[in-house]
TORNU-145682 format. One line per 2 residues: number of its first residue (from 0); their letters; for each residue x, y, z of N, C-alpha, C. Coordinates in Angstrom, 1 decimal, decimal comma, always signed. Layout:
<recs>
NUM	a	X Y Z X Y Z X Y Z; ...
</recs>
This chain:
<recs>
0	xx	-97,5 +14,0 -61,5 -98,7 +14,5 -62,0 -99,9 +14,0 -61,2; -100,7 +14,6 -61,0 -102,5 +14,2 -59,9 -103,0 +14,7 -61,0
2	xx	-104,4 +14,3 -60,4 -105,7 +13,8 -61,2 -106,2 +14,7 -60,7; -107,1 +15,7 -61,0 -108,1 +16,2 -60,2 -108,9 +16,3 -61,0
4	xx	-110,1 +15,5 -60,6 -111,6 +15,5 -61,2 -111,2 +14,7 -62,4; -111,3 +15,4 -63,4 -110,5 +15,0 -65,1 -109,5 +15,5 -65,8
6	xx	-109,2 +16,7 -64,8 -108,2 +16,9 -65,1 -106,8 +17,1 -64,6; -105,4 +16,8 -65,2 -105,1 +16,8 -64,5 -103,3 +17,7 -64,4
8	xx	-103,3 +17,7 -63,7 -102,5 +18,5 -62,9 -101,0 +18,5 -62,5; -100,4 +19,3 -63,1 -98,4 +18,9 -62,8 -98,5 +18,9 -61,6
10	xx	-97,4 +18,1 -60,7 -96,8 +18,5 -59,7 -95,2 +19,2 -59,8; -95,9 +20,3 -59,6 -94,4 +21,3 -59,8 -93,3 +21,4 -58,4
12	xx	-93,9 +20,5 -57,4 -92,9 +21,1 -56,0 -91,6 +20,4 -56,3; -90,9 +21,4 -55,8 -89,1 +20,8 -55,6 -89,0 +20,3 -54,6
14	xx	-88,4 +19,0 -54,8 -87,8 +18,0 -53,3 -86,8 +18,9 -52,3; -87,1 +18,5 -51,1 -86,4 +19,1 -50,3 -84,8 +18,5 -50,1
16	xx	-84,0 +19,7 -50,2 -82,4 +19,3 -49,9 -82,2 +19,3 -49,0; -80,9 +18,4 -48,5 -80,2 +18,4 -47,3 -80,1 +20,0 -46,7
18	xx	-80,2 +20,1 -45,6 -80,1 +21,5 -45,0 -78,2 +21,3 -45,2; -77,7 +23,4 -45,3 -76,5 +22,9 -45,6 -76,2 +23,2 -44,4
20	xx	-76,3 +23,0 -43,3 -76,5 +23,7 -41,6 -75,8 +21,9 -41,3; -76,6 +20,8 -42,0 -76,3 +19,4 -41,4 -74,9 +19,2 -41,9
22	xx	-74,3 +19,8 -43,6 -73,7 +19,1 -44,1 -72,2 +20,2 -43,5; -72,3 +21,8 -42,9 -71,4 +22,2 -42,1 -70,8 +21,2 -41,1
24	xx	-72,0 +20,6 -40,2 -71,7 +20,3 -38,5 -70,9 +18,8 -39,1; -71,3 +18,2 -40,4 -70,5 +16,8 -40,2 -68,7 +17,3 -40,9
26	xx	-69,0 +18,1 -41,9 -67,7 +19,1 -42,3 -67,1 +19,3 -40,9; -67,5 +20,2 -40,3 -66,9 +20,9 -39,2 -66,2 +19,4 -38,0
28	xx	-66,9 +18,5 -37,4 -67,0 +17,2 -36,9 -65,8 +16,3 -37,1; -65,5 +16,3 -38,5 -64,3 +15,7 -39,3 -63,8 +16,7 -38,8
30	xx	-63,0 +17,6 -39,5 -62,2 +18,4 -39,3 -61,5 +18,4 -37,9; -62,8 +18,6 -36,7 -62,3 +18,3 -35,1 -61,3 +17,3 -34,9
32	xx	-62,1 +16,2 -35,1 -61,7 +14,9 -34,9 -60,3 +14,5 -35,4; -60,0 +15,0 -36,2 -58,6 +15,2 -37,0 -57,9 +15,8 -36,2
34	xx	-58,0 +17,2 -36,0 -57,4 +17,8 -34,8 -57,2 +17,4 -33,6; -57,8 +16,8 -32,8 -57,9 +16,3 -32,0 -56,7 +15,0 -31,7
36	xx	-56,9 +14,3 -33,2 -55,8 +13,5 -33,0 -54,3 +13,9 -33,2; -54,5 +14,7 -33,9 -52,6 +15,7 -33,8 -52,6 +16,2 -32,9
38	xx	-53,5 +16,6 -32,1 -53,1 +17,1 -30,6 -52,9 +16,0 -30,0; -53,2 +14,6 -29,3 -52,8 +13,7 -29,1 -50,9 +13,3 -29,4
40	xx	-51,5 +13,3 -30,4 -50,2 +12,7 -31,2 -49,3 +13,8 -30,8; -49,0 +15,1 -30,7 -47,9 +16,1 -30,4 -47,8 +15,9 -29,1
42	xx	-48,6 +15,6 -28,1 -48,9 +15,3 -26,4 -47,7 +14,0 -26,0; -48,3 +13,0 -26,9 -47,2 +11,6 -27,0 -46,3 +12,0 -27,4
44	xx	-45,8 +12,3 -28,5 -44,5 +12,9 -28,6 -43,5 +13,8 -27,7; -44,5 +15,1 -27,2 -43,6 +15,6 -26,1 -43,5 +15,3 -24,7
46	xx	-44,0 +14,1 -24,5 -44,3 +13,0 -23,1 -43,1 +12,4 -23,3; -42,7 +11,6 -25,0 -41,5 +11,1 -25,1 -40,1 +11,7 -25,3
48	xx	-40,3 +12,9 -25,7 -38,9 +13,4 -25,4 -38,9 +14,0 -23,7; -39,8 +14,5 -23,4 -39,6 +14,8 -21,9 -38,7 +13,7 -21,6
50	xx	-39,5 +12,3 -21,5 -38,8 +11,3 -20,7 -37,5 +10,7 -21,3; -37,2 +11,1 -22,6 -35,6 +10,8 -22,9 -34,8 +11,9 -22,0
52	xx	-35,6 +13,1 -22,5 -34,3 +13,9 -21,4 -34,3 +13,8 -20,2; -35,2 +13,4 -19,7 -35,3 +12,4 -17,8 -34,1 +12,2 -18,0
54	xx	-34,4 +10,9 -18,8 -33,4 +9,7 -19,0 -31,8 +10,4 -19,1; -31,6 +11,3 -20,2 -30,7 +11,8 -20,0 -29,8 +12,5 -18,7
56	xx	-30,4 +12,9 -18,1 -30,3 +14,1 -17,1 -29,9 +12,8 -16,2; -30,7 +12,0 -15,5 -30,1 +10,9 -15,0 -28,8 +10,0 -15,2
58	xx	-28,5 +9,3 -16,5 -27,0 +9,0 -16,8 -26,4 +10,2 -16,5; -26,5 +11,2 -17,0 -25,4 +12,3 -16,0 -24,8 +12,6 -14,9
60	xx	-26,5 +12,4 -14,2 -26,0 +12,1 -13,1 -25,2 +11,1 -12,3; -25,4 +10,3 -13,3 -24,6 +8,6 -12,8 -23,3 +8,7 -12,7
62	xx	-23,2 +9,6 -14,5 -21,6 +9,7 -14,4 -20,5 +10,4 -14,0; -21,2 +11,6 -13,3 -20,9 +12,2 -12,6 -20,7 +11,7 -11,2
64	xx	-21,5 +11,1 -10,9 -21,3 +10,2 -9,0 -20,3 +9,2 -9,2; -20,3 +8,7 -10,5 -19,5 +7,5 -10,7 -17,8 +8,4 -10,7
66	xx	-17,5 +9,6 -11,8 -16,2 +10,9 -12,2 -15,7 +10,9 -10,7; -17,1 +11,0 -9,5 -16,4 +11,9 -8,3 -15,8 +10,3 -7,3
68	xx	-16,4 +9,4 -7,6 -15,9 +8,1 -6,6 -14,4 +7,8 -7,2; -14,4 +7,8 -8,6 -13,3 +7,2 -8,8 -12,0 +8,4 -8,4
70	xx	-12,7 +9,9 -8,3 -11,5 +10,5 -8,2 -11,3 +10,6 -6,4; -12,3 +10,5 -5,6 -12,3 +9,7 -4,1 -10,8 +8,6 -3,9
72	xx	-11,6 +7,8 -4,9 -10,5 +6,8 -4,8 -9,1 +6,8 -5,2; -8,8 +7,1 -6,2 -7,5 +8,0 -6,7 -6,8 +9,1 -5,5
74	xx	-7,7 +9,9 -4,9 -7,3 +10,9 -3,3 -6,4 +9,5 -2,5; -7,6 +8,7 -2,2 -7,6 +7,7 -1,0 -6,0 +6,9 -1,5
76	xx	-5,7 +7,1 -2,1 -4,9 +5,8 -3,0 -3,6 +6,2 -3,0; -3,6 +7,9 -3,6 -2,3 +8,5 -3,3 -2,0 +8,5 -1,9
78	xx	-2,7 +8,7 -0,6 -2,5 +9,4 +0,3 -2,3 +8,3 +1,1; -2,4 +6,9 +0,5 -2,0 +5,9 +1,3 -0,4 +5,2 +0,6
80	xx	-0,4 +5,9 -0,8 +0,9 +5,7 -1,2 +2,1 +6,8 -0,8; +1,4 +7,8 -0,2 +2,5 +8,7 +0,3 +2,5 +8,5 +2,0
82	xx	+2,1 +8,1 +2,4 +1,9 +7,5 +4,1 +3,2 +6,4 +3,9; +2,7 +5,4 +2,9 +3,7 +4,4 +2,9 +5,3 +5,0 +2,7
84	xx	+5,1 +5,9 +1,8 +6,5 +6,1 +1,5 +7,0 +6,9 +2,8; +6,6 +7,5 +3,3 +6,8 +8,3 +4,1 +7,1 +7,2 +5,7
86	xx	+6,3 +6,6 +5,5 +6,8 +5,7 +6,6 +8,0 +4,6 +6,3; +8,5 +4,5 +4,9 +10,0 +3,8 +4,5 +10,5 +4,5 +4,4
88	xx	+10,9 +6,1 +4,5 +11,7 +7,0 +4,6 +11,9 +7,1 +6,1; +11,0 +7,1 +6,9 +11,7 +7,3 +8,5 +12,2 +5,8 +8,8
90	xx	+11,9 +4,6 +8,4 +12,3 +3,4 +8,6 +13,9 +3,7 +7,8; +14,0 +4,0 +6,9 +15,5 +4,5 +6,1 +16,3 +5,3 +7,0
92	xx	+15,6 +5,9 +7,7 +16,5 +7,3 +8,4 +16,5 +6,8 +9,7; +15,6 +6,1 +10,4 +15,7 +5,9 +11,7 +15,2 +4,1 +11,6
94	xx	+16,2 +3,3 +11,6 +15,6 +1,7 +11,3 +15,6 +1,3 +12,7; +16,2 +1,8 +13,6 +16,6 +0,9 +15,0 +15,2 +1,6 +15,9
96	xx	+14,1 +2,8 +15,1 +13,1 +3,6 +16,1 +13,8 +4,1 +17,1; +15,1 +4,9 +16,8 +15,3 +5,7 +18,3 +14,7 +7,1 +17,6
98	xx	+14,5 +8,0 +18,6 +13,6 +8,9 +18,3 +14,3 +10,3 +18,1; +14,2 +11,6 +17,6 +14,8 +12,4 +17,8 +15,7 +13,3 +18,7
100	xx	+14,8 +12,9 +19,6 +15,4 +13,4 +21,0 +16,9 +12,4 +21,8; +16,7 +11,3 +20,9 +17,9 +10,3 +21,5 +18,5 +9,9 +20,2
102	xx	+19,2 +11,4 +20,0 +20,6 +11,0 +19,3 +21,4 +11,1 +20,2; +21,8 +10,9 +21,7 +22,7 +10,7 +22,2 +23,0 +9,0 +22,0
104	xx	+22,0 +8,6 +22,8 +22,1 +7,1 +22,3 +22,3 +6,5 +21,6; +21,8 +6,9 +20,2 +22,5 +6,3 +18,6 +24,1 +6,5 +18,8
106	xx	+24,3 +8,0 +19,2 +25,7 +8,7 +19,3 +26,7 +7,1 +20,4; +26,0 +6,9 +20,9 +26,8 +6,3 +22,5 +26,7 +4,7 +21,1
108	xx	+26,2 +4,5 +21,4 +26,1 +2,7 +20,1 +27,0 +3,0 +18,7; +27,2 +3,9 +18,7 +28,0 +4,4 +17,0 +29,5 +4,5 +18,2
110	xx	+29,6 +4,7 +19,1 +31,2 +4,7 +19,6 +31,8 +3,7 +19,9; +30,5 +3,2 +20,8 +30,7 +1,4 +21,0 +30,8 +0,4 +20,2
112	xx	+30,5 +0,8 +18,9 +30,8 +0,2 +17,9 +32,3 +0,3 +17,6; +32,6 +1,2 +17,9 +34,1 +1,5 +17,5 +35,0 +1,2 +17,8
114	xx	+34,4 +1,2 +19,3 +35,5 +0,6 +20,7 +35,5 -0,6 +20,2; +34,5 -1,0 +20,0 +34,1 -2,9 +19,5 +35,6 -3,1 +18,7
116	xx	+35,4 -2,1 +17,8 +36,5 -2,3 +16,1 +37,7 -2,4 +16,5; +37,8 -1,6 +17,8 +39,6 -1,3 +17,8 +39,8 -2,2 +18,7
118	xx	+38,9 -2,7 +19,6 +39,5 -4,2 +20,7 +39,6 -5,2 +19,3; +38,6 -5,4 +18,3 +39,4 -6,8 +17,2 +41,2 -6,5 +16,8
120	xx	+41,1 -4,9 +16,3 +42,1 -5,2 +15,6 +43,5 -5,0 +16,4; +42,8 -4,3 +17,7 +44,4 -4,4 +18,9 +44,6 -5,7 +19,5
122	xx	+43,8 -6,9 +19,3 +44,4 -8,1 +19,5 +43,6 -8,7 +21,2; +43,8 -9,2 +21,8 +43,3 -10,1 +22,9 +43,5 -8,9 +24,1
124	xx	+42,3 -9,3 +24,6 +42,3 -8,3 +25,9 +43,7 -8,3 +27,0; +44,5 -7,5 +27,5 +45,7 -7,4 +28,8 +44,7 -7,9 +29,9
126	xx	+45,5 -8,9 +30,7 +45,3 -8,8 +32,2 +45,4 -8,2 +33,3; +44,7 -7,9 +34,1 +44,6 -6,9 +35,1 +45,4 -7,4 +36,1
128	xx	+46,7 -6,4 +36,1 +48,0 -6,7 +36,9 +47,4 -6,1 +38,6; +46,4 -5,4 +39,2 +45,9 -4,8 +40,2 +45,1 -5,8 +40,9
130	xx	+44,4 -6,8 +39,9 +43,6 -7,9 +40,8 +44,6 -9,8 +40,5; +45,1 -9,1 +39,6 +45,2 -11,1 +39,2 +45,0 -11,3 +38,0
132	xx	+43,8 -11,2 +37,3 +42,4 -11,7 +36,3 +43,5 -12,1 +35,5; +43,2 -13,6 +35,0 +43,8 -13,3 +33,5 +43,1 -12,5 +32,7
134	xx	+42,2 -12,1 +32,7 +41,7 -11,5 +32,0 +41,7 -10,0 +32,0; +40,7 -9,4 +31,8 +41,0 -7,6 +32,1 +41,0 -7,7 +33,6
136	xx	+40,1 -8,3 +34,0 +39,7 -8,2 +35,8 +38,9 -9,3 +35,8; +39,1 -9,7 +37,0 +38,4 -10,5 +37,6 +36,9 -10,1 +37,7
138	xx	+36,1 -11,0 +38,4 +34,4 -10,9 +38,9 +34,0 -10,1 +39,6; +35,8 -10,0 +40,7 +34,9 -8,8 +42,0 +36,1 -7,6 +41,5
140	xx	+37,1 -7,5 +40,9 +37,9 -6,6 +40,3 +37,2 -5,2 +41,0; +37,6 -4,2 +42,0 +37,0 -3,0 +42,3 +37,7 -2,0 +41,5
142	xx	+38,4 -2,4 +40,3 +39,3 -1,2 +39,2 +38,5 -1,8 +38,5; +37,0 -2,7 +38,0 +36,4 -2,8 +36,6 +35,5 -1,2 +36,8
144	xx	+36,0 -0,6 +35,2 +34,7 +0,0 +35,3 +33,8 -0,4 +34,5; +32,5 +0,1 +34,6 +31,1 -0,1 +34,1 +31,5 +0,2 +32,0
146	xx	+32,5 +0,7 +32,4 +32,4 +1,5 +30,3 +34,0 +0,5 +29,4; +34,4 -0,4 +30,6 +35,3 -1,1 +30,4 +34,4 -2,6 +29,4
148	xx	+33,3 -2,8 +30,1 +32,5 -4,0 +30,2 +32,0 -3,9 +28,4; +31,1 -2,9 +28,3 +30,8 -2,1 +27,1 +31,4 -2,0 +25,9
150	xx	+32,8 -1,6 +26,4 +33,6 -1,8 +25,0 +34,3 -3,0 +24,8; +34,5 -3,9 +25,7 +34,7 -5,2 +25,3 +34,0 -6,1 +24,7
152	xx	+33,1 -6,2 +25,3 +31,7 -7,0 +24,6 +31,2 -6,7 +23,4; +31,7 -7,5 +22,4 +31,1 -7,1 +20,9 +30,0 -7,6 +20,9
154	xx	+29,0 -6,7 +20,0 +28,2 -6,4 +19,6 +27,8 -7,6 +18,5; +26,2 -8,3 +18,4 +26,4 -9,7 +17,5 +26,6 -9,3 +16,1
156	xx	+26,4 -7,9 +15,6 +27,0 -8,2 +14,3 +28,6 -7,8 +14,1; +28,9 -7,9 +15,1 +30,7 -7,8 +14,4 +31,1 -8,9 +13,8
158	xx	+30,4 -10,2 +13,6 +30,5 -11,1 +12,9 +30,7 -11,0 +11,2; +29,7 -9,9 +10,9 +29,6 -9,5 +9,4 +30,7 -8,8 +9,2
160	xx	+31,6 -8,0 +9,8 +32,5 -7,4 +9,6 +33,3 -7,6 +10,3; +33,7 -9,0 +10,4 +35,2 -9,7 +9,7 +35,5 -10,1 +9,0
162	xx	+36,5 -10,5 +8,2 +37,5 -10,4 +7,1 +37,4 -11,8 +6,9; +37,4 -12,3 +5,6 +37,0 -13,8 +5,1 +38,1 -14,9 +6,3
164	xx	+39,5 -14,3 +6,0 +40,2 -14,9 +7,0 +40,1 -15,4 +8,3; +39,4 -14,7 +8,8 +38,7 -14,9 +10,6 +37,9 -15,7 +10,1
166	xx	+37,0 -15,5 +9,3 +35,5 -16,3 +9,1 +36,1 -17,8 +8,7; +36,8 -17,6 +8,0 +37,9 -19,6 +7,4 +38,2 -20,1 +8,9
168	xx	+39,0 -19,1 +9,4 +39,5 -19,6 +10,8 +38,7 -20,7 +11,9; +37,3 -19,8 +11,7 +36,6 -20,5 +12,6 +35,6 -21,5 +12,4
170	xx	+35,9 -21,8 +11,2 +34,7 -22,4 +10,4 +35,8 -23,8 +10,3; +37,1 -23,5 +10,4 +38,4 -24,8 +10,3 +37,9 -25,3 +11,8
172	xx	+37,9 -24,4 +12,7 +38,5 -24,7 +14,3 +36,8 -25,7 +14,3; +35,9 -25,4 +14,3 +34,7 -25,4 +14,3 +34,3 -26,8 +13,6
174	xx	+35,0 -26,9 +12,5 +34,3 -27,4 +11,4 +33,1 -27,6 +11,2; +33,2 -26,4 +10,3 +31,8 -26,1 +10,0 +31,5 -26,6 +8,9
176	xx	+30,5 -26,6 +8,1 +30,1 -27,9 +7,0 +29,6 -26,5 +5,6; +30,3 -26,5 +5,2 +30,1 -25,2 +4,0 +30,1 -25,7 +2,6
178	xx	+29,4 -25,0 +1,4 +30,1 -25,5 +0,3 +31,9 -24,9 +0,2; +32,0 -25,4 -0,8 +33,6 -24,7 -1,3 +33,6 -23,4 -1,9
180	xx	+34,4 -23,0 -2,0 +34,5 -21,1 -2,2 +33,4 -20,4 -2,0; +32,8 -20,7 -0,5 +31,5 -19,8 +0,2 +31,9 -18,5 -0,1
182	xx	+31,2 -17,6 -0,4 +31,1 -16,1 -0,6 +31,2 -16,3 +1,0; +31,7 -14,5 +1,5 +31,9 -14,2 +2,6 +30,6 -13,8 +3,3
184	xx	+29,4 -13,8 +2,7 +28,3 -13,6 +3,5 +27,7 -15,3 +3,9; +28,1 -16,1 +3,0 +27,5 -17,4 +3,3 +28,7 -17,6 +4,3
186	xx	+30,0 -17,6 +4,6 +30,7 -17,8 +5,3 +30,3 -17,4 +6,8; +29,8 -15,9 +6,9 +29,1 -15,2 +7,8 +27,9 -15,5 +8,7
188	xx	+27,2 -16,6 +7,6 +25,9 -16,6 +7,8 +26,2 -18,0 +8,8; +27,3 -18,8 +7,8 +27,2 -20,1 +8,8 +27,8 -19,8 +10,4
190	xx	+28,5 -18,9 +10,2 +29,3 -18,7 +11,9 +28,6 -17,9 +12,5; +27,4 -17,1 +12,1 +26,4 -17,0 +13,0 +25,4 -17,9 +13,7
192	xx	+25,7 -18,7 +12,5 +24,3 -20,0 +12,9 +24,6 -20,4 +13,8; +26,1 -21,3 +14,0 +26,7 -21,6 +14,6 +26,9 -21,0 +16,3
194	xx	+27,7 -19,9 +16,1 +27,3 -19,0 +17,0 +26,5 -19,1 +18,0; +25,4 -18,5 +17,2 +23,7 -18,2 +18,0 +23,5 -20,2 +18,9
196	xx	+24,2 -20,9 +18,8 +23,7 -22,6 +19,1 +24,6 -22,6 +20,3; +25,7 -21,6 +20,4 +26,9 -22,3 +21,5 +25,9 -22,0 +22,9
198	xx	+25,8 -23,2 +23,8 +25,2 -22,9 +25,1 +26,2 -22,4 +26,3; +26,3 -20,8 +25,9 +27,2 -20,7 +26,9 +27,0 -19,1 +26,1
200	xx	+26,6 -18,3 +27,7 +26,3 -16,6 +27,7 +27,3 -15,6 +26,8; +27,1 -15,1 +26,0 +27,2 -14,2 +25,1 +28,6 -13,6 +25,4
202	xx	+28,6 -13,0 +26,4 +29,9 -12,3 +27,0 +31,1 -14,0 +26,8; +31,1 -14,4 +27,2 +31,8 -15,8 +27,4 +32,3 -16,0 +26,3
204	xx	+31,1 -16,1 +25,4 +31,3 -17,2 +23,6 +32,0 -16,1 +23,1; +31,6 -14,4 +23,2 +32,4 -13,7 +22,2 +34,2 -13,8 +22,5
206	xx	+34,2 -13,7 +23,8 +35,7 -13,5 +24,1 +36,7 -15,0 +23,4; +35,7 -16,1 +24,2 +36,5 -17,2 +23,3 +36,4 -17,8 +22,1
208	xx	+35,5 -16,9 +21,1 +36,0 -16,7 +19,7 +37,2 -16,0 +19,2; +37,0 -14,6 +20,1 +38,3 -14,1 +19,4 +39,3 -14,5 +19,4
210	xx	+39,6 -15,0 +20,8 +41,3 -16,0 +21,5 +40,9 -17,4 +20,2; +40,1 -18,3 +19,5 +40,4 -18,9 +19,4 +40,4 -18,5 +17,4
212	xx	+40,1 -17,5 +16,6 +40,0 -17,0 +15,4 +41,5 -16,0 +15,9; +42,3 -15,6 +16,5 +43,2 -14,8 +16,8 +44,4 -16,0 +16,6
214	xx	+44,1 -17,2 +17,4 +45,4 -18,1 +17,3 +45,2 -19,4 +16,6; +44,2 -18,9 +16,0 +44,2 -20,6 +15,1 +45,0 -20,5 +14,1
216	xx	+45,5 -21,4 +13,6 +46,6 -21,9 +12,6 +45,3 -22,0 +11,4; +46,5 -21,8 +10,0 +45,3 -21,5 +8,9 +45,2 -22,8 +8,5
</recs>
């Protein structure tokens, strides 16, 4: 209410309201701002699955490099277990390394082996009635031949394949130091030992084993 003069006077004006222009832009403002953060928030989220499936895509890859080494090594592993076998199969089939091309020579040692077998069991070499020799021939003998020498000369294992009885024989003559009822390989083993020690050339020691395993008394 004013005064004027004496008299006096309503004030009729209406207060002024918020413009609704101010009360849109802080409406509208929120609203943003909100949005703004779920857009954030959807951004971090698809940043973190991106990088799990990184992550993923990588162990795959791991175990995949890791699937192909081990099956590398499985390749590597057979192919050195079939080398091996393959190399104890020609050691089985060819133990002495003669080669394909010399099966004559296995052929020539597989006869002389034979010759070897049949001078034990035909008994002590004849003497050579053309030079003298007690023996087959003498040193300068011009009737020795070269295939004569060969088949007399046994070979060092014809030791294994003689008969327990020869092996007793020489192990009596010898006295050799055995247990009692030696198996015939231990019997074998000591008349090789033996054997292999006598100082005196090979050709020599075989012939005077046989003369003395031929006429030893049992």
């Amino acid at each position: 209410m004013m005064e004027v003069g004496s008299t006096k006077v309503l004030n009729t004006s209406i207060p002024k309201r918020k413009s609704i222009s101010n009360q849109n832009y802080l409406s509208n403002n929120y609203m943003g701002n909100g949005y703004y953060n779920q857009l954030q928030i959807q951004q971090q989220l698809q940043q973190q699955q991106l990088q799990q499936y990184q992550q993923q895509q990588q162990q795959q890859q791991l175990q995949q490099l890791q699937l192909l080494q081990q099956q590398q090594q499985q390749q590597q592993q057979q192919q050195q277990q079939q080398q091996q076998l393959n190399n104890n199969n020609n050691n089985n089939i060819n133990p002495y390394g003669i080669g394909i091309n010399n099966n004559s020579i296995y052929t020539n040692n597989i006869n002389n082996n034979n010759n070897n077998n049949n001078n034990i069991n035909g008994g002590l070499p004849i003497a050579c009635g053309k030079c003298g020799g007690k023996k087959r021939h003498s040193k300068t003998c011009i009737y020795k031949n070269e295939d004569e020498d060969e088949d007399f000369f046994l070979s060092k294992d014809v030791i294994q394949k003689l008969d327990v009885a020869a092996l007793k024989r020489y192990k009596k003559y010898y006295k050799l130091k055995t247990k009692h009822n030696s198996t015939k390989a231990e019997l074998a083993s000591a008349v090789r030992l033996h054997f292999d020690g006598l100082p005196v050339n090979e050709p020599e020691i075989i012939e005077h084993f046989m003369f003395k395993v031929k006429s030893a008394p049992m």
